[in-house]
C-alpha positions as a printed Julia matrix, in Angstrom:
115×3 Matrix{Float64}:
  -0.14   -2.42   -4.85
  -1.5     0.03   -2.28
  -0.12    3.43   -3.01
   2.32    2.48   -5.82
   5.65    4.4    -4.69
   6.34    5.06   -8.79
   3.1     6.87   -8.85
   3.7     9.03   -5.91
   7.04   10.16   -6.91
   5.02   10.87  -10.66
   2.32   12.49   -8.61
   4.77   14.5    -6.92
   6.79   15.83   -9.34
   4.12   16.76  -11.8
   3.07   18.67   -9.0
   6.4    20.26   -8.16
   6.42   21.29  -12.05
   3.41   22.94  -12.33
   4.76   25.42   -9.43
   2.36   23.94   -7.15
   3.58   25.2    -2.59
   4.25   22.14   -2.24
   4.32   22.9     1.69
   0.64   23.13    0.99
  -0.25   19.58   -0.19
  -1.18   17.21    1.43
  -0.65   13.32    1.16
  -3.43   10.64    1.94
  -1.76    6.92    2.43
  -4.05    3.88    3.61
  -4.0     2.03    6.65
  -5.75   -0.61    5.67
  -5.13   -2.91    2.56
  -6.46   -4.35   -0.73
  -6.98   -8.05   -1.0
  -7.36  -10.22   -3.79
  -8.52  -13.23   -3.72
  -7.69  -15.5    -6.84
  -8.55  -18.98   -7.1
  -5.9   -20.72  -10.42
  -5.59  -17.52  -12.42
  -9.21  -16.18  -12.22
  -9.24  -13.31  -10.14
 -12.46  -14.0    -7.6
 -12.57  -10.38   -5.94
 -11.08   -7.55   -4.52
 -11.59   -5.51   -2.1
 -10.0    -2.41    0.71
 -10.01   -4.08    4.03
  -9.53   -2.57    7.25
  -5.92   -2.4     9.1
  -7.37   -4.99   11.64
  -8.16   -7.54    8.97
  -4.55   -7.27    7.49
  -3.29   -7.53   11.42
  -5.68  -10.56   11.39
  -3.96  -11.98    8.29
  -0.27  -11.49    9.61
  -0.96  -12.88   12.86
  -1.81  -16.12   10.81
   1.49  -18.86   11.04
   0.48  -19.88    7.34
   0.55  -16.36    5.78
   3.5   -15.84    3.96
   5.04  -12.22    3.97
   6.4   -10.12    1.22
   8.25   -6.7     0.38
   8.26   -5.5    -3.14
  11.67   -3.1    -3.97
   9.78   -2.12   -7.19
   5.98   -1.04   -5.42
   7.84   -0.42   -1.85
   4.97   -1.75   -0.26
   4.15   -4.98    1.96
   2.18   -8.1     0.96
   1.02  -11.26    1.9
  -0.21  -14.15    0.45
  -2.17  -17.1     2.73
  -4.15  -20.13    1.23
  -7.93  -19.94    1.53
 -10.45  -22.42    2.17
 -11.7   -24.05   -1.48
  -7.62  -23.97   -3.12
  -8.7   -20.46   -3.02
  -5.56  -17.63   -2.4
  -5.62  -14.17   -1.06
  -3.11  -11.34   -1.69
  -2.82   -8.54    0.32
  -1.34   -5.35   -0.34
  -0.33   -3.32    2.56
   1.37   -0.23    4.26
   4.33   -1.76    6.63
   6.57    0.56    8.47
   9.18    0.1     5.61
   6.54    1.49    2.81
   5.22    4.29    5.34
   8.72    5.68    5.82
   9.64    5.14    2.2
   6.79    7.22    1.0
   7.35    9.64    3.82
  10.53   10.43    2.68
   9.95   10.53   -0.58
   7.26   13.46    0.4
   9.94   15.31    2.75
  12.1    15.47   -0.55
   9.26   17.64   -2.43
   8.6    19.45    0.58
   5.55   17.6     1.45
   4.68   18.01    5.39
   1.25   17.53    5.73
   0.03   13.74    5.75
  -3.13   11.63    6.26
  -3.39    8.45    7.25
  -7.29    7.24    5.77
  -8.62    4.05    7.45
């Protein structure tokens, strides 16, 4: 998952605790995604693709879309040529503003959005 929201609230908090101004960090989230293509269960390859290639995914009709509770992030899955499959993890509106809140709780302000 891209930007586990576990982690973050770990990152966070460690943070908090070791008296870190927290009104002085900064948060990076992705635009973009990570996709993994599997083909069976052998993982083929993964790789960060850009917020236009996920856009390019979802605008698909055979690309099946996803929300993990657990990660609050976005995915997708969509069948590639060769019985190949590709899973993409990816920043929705719904993960944005989760994390985003999550950083307004620790006093986090400051956020960047990396391509």
């Amino acid at each position: 998952p891209l930007e586990p929201f576990n982690d973050l609230y770990d990152a966070l908090k460690a943070q908090r605790a070791a008296g870190t101004d927290m009104s002085q960090v900064a948060v990076v989230l992705t635009s973009g995604g990570i996709a993994t293509t599997t083909q069976g269960s052998r993982i083929i390859s993964t790789r960060s693709i850009s917020r236009e290639e996920v856009e390019a995914y979802l605008e698909d009709r055979d690309t099946h879309v996803y929300y993990s509770e657990i990660y609050r992030c976005a995915y997708l899955t969509a069948e590639e040529t060769g019985g190949r499959t590709v899973t993409v993890w990816y920043q929705n509106e719904e993960a944005m503003a989760d994390k985003l809140l999550l950083c307004r709780l620790f006093g986090v302000n400051a956020y960047i959005l990396q391509e």
